[in-house]
PQR file with spaces between the fields and no chain letter, atoms N, CA, C, O and H, PARSE charges and radii, in Angstrom:
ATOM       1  N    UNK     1     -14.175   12.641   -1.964 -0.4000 1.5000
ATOM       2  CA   UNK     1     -13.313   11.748   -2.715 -0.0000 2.0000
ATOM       3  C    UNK     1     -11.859   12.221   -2.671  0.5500 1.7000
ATOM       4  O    UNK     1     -10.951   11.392   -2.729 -0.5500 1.4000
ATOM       5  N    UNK     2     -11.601   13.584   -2.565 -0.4000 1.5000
ATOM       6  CA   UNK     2     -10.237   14.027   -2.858 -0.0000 2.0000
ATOM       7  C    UNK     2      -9.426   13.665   -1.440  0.5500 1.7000
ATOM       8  O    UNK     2      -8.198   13.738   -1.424 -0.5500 1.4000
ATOM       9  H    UNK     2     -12.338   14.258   -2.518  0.4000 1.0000
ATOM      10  N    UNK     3     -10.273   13.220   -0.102 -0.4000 1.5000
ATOM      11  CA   UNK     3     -10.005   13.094    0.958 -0.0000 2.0000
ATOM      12  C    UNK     3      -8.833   12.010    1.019  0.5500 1.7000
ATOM      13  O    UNK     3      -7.684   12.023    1.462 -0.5500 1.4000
ATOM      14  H    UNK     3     -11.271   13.160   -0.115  0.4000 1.0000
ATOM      15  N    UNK     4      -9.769   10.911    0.272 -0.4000 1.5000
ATOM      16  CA   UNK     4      -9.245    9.126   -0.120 -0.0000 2.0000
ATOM      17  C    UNK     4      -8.380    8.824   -0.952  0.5500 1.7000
ATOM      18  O    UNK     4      -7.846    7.715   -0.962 -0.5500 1.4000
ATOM      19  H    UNK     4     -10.702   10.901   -0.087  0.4000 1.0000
ATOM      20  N    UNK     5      -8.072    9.875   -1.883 -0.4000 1.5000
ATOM      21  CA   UNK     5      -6.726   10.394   -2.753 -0.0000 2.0000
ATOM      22  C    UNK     5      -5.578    9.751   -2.712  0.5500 1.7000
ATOM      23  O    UNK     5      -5.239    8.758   -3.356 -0.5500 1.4000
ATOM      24  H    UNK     5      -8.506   10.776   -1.875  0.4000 1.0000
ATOM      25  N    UNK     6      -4.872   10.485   -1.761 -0.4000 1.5000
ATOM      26  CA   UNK     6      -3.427    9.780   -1.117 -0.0000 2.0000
ATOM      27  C    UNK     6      -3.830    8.382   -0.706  0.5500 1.7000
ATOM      28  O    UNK     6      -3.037    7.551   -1.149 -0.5500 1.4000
ATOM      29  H    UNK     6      -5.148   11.291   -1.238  0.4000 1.0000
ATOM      30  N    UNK     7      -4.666    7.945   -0.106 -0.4000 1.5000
ATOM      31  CA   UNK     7      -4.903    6.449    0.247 -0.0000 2.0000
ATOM      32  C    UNK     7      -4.853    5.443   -0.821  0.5500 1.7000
ATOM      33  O    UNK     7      -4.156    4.438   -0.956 -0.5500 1.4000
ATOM      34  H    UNK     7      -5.310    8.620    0.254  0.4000 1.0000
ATOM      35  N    UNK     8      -5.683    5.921   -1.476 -0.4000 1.5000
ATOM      36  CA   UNK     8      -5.708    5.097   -2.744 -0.0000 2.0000
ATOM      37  C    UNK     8      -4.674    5.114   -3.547  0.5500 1.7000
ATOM      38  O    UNK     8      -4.597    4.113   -4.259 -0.5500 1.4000
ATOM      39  H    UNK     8      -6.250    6.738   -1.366  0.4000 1.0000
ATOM      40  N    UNK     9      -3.706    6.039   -3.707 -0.4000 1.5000
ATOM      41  CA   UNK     9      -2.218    5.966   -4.643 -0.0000 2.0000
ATOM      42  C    UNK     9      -1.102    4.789   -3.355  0.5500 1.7000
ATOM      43  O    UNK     9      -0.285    3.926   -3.679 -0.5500 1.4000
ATOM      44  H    UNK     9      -3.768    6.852   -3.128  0.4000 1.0000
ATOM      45  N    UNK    10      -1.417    5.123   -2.267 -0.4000 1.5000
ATOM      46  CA   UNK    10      -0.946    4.762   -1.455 -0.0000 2.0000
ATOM      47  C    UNK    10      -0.783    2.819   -1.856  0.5500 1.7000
ATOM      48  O    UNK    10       0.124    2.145   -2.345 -0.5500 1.4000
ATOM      49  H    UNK    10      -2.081    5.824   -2.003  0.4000 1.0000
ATOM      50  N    UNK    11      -2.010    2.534   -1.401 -0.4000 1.5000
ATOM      51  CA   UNK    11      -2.613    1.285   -1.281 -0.0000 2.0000
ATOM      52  C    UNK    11      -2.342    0.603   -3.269  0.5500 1.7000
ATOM      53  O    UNK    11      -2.004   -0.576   -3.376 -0.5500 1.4000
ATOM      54  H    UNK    11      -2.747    3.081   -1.004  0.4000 1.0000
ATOM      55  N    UNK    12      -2.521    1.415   -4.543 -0.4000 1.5000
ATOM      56  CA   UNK    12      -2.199    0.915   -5.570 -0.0000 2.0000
ATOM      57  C    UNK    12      -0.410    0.965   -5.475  0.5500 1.7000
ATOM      58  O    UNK    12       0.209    0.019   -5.961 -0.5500 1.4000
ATOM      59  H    UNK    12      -2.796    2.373   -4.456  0.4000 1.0000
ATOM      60  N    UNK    13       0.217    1.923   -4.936 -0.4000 1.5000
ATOM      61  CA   UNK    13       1.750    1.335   -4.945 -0.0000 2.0000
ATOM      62  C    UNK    13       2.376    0.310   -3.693  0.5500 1.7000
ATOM      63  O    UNK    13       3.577    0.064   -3.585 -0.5500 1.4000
ATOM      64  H    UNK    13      -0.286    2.691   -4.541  0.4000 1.0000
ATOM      65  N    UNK    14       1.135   -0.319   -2.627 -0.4000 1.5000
ATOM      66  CA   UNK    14       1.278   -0.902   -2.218 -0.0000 2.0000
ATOM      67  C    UNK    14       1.001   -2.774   -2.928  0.5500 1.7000
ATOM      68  O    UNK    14       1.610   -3.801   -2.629 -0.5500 1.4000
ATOM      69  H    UNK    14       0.159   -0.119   -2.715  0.4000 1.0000
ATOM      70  N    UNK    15       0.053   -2.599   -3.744 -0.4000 1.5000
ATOM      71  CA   UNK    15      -0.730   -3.766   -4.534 -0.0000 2.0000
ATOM      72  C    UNK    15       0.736   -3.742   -5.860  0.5500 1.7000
ATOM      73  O    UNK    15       1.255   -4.818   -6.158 -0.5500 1.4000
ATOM      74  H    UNK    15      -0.441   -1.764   -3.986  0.4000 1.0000
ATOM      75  N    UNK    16       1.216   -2.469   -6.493 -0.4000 1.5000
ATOM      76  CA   UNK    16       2.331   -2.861   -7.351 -0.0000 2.0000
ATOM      77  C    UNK    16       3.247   -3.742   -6.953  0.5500 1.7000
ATOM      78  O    UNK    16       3.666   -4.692   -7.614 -0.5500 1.4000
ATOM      79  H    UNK    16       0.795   -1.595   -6.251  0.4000 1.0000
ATOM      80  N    UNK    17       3.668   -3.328   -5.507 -0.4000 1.5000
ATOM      81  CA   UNK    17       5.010   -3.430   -4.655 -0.0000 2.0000
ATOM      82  C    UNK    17       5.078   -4.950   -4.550  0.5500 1.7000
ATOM      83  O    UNK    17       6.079   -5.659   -4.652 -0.5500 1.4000
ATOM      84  H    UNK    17       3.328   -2.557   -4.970  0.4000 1.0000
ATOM      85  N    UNK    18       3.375   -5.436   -4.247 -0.4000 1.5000
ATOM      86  CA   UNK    18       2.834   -7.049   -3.741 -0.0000 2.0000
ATOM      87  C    UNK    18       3.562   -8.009   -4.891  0.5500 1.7000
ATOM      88  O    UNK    18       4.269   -9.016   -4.871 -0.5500 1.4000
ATOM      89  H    UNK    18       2.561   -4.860   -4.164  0.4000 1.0000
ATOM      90  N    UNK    19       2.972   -7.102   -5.942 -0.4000 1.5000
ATOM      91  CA   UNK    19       2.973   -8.244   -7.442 -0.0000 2.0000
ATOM      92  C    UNK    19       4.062   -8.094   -7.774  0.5500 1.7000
ATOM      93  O    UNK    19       4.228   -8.945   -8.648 -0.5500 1.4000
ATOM      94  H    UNK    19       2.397   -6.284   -5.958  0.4000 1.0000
ATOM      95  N    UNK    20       5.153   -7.432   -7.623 -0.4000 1.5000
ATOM      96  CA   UNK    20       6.648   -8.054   -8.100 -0.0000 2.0000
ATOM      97  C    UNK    20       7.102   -8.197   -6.813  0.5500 1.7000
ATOM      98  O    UNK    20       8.232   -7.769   -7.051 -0.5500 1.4000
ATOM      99  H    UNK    20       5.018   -6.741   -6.913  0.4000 1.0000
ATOM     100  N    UNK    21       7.130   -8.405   -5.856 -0.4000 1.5000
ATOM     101  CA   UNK    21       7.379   -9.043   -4.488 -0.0000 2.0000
ATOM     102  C    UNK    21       7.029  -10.805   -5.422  0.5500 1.7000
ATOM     103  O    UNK    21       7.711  -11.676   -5.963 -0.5500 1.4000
ATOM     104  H    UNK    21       6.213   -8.753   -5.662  0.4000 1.0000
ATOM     105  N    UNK    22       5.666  -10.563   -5.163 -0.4000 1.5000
ATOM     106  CA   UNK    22       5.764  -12.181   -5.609 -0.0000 2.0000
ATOM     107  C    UNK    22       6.031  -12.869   -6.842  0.5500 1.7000
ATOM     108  O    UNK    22       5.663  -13.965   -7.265 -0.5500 1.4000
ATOM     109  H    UNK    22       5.112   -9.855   -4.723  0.4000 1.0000
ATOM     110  N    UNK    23       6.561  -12.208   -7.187 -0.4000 1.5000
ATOM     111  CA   UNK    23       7.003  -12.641   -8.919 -0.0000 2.0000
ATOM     112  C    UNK    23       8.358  -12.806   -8.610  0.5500 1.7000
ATOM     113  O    UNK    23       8.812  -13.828   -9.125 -0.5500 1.4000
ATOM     114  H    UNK    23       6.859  -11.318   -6.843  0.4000 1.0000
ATOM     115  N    UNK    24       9.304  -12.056   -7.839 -0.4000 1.5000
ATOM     116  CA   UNK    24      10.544  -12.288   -7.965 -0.0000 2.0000
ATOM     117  C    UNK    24      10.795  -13.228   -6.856  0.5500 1.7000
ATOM     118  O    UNK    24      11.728  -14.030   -6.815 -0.5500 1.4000
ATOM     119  H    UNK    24       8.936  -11.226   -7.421  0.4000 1.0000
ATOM     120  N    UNK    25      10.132  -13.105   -6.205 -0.4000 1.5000
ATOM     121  CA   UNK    25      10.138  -14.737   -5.287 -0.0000 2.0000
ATOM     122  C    UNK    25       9.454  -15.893   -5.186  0.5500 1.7000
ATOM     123  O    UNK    25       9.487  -16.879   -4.449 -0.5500 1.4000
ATOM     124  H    UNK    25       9.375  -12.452   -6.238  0.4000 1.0000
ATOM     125  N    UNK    26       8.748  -15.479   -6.226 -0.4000 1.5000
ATOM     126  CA   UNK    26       7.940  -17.075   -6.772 -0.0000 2.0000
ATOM     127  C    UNK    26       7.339  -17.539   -5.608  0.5500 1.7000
ATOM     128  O    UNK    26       7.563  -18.663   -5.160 -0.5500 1.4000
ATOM     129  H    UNK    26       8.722  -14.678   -6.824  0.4000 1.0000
ATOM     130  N    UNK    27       6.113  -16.225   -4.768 -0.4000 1.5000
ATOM     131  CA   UNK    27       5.390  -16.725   -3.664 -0.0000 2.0000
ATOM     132  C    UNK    27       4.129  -17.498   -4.135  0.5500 1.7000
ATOM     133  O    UNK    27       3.634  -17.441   -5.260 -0.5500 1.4000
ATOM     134  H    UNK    27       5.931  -15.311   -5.132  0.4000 1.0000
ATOM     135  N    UNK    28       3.597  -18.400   -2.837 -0.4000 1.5000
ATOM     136  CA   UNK    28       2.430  -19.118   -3.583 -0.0000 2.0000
ATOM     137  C    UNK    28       2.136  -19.316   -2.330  0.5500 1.7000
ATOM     138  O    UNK    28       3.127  -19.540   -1.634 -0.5500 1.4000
ATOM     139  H    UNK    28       3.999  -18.446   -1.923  0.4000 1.0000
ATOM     140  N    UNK    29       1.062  -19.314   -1.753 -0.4000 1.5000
ATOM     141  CA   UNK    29       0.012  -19.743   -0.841 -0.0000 2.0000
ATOM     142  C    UNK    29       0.072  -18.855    0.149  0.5500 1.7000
ATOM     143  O    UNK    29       0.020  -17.711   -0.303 -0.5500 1.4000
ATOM     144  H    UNK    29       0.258  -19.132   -2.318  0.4000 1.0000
ATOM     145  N    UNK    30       0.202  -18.917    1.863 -0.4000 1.5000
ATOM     146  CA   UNK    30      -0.125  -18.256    2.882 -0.0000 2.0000
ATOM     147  C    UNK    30       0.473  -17.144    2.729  0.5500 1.7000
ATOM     148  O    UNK    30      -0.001  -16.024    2.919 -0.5500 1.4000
ATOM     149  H    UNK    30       0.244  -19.846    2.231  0.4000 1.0000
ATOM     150  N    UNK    31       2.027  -17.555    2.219 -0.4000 1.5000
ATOM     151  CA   UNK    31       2.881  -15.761    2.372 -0.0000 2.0000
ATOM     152  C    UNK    31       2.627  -15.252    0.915  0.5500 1.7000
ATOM     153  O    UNK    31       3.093  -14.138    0.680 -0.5500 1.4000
ATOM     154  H    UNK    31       2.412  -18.465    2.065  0.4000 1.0000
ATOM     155  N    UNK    32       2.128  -15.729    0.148 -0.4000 1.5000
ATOM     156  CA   UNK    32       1.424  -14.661   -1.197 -0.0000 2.0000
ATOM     157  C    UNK    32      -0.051  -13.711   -0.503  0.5500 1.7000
ATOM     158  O    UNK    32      -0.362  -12.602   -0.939 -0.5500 1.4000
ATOM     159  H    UNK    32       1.750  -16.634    0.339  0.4000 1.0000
ATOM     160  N    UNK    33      -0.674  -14.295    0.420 -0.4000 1.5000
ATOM     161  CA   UNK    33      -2.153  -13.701    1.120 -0.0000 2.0000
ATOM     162  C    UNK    33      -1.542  -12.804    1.259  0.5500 1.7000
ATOM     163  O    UNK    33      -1.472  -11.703    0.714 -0.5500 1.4000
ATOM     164  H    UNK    33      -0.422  -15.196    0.774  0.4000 1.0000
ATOM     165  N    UNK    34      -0.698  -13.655    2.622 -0.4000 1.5000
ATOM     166  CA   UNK    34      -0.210  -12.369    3.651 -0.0000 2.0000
ATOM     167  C    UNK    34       0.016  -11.142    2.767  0.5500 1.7000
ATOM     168  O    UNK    34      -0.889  -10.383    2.419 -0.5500 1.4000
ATOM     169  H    UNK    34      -0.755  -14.549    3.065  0.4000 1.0000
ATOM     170  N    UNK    35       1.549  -10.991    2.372 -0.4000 1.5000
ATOM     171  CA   UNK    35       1.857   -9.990    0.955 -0.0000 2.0000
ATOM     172  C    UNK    35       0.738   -9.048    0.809  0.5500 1.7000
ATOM     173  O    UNK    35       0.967   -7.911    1.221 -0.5500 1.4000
ATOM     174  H    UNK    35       2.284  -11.607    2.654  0.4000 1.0000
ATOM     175  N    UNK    36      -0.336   -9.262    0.347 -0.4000 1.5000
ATOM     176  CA   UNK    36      -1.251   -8.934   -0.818 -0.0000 2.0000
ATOM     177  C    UNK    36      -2.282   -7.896    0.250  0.5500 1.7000
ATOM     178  O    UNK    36      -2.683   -6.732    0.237 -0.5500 1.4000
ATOM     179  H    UNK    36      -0.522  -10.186    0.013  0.4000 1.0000
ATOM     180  N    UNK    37      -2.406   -9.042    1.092 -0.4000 1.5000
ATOM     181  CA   UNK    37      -3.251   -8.373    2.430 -0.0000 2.0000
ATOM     182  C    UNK    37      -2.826   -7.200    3.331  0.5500 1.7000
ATOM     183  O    UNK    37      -3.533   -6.502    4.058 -0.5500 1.4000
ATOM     184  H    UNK    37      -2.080   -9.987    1.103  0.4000 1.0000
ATOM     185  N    UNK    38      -1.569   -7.156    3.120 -0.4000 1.5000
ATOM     186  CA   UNK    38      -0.749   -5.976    4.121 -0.0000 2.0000
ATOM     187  C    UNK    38       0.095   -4.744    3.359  0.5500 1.7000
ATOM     188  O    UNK    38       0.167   -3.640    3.898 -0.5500 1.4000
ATOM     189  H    UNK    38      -0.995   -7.723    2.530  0.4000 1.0000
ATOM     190  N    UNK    39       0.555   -4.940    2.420 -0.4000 1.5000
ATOM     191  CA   UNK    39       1.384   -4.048    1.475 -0.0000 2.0000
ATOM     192  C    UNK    39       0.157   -2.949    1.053  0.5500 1.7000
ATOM     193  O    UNK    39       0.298   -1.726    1.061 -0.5500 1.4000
ATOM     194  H    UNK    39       0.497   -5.837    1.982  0.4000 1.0000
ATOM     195  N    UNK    40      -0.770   -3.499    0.776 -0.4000 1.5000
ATOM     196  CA   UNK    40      -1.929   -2.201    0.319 -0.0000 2.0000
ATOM     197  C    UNK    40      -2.211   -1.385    1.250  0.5500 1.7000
ATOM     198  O    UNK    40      -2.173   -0.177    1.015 -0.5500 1.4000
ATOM     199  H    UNK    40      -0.885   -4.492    0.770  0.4000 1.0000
ATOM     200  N    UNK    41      -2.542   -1.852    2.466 -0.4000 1.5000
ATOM     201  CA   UNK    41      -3.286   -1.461    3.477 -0.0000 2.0000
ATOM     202  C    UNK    41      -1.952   -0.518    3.956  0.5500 1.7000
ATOM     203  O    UNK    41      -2.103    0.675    4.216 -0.5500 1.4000
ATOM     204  H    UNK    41      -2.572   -2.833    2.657  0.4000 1.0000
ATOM     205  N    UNK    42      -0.632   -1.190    4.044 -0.4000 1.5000
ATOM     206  CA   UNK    42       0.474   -0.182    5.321 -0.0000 2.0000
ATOM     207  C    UNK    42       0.779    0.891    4.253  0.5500 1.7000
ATOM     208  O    UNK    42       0.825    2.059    4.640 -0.5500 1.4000
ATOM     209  H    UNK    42      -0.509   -2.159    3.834  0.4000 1.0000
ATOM     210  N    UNK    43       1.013    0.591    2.823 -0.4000 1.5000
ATOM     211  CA   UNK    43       1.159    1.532    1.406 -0.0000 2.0000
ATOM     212  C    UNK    43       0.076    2.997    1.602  0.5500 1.7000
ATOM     213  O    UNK    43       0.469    4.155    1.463 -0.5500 1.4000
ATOM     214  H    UNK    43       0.976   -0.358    2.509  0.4000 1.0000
ATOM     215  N    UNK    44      -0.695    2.770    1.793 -0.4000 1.5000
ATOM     216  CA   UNK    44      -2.238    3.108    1.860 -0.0000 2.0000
ATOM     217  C    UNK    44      -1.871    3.992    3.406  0.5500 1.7000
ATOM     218  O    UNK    44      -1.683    5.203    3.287 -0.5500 1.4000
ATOM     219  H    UNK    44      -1.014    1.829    1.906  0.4000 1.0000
ATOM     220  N    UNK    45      -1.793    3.480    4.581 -0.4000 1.5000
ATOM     221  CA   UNK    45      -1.948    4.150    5.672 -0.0000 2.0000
ATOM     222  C    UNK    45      -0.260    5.364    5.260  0.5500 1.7000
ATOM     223  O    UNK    45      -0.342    6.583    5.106 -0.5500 1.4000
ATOM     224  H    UNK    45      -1.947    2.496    4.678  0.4000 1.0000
ATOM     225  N    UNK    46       0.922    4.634    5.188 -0.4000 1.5000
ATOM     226  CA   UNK    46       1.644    5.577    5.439 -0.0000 2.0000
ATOM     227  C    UNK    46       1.714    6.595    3.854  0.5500 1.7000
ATOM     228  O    UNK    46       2.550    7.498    3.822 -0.5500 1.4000
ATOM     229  H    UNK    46       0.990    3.644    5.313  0.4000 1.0000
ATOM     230  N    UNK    47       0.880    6.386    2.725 -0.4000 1.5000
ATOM     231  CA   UNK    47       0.630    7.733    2.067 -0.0000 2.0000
ATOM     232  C    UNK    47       0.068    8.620    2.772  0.5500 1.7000
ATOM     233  O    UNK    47       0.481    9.730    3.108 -0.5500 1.4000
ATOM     234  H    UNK    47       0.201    5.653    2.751  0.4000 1.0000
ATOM     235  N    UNK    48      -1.140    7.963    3.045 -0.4000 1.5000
ATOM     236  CA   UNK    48      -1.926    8.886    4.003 -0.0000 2.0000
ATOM     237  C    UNK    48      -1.441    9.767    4.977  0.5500 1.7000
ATOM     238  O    UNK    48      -2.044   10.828    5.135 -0.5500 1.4000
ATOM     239  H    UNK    48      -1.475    7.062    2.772  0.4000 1.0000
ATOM     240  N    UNK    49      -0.545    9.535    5.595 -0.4000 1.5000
ATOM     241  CA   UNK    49      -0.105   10.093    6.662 -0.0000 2.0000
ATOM     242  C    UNK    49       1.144   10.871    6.176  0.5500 1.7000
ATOM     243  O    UNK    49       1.359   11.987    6.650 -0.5500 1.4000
ATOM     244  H    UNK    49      -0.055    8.673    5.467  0.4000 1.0000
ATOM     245  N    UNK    50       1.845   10.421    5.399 -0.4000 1.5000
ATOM     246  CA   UNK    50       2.553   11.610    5.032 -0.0000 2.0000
ATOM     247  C    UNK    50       2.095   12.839    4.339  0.5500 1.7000
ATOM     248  O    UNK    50       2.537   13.969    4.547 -0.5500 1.4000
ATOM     249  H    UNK    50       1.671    9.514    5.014  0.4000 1.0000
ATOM     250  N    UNK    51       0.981   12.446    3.324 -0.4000 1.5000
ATOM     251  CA   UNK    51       0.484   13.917    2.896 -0.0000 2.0000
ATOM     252  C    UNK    51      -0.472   14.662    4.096  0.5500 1.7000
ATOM     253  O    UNK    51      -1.019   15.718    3.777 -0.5500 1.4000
ATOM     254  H    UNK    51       0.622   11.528    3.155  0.4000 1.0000
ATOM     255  N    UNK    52      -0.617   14.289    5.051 -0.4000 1.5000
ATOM     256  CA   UNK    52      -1.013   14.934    6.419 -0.0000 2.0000
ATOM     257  C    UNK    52      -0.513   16.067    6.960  0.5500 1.7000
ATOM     258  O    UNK    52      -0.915   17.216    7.138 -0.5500 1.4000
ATOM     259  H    UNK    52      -0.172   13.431    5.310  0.4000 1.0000
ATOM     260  N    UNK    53       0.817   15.225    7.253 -0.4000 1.5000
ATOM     261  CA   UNK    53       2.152   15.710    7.996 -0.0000 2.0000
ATOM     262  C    UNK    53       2.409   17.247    6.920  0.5500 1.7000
ATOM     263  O    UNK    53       2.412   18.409    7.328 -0.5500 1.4000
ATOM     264  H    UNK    53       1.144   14.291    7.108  0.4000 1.0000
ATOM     265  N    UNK    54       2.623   16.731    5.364 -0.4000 1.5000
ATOM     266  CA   UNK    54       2.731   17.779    4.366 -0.0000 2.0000
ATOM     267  C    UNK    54       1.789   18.941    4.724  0.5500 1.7000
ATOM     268  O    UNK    54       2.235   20.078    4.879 -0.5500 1.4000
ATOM     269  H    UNK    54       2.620   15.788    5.033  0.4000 1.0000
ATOM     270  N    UNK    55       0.722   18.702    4.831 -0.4000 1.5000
ATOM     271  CA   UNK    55      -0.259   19.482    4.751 -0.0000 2.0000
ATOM     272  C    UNK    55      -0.342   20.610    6.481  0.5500 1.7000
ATOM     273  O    UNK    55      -0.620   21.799    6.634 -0.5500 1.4000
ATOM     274  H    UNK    55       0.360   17.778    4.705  0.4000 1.0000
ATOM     275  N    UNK    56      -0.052   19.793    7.236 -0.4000 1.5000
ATOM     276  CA   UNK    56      -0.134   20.427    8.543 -0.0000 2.0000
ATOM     277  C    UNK    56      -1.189   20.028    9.305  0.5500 1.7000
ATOM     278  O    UNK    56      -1.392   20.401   10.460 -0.5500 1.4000
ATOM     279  H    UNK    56       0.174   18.827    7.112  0.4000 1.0000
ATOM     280  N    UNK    57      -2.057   19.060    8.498 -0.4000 1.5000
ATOM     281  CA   UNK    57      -3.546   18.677    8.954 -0.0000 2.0000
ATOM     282  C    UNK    57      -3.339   17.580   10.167  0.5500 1.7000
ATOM     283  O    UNK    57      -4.311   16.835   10.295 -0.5500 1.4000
ATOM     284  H    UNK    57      -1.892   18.757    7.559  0.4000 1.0000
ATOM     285  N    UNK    58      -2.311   17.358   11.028 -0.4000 1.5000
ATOM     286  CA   UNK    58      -2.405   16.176   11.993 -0.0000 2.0000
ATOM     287  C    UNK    58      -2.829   16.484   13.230  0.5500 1.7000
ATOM     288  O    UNK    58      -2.939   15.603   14.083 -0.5500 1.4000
ATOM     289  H    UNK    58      -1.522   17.963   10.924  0.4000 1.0000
């Protein structure tokens, strides 16, 4: 579990980032998905990879 760590802080400040993204632009339909669908996931990959880099583990 401690592995998935950084991913998961990653991917929840990616899901924060989503929801006032679309609040301050008053998104609604395909580009609210999109948003929602990609901000977690790239949030998520580049935590991940920076506490890597930190670590020396790449």
């Amino acid at each position: 579990m401690k592995d998935y760590l950084p991913y998961l802080v990653g991917g929840l400040a990616g899901m924060l980032i989503a929801i006032l993204l679309s609040s301050l632009l008053a998104l609604t339909g395909t580009p609210q998905l999109i948003l929602f669908g990609l901000l977690p996931a790239v949030g998520g990959a580049v935590a991940e990879r920076v506490v890597q880099r930190r670590s020396g583990n790449s």
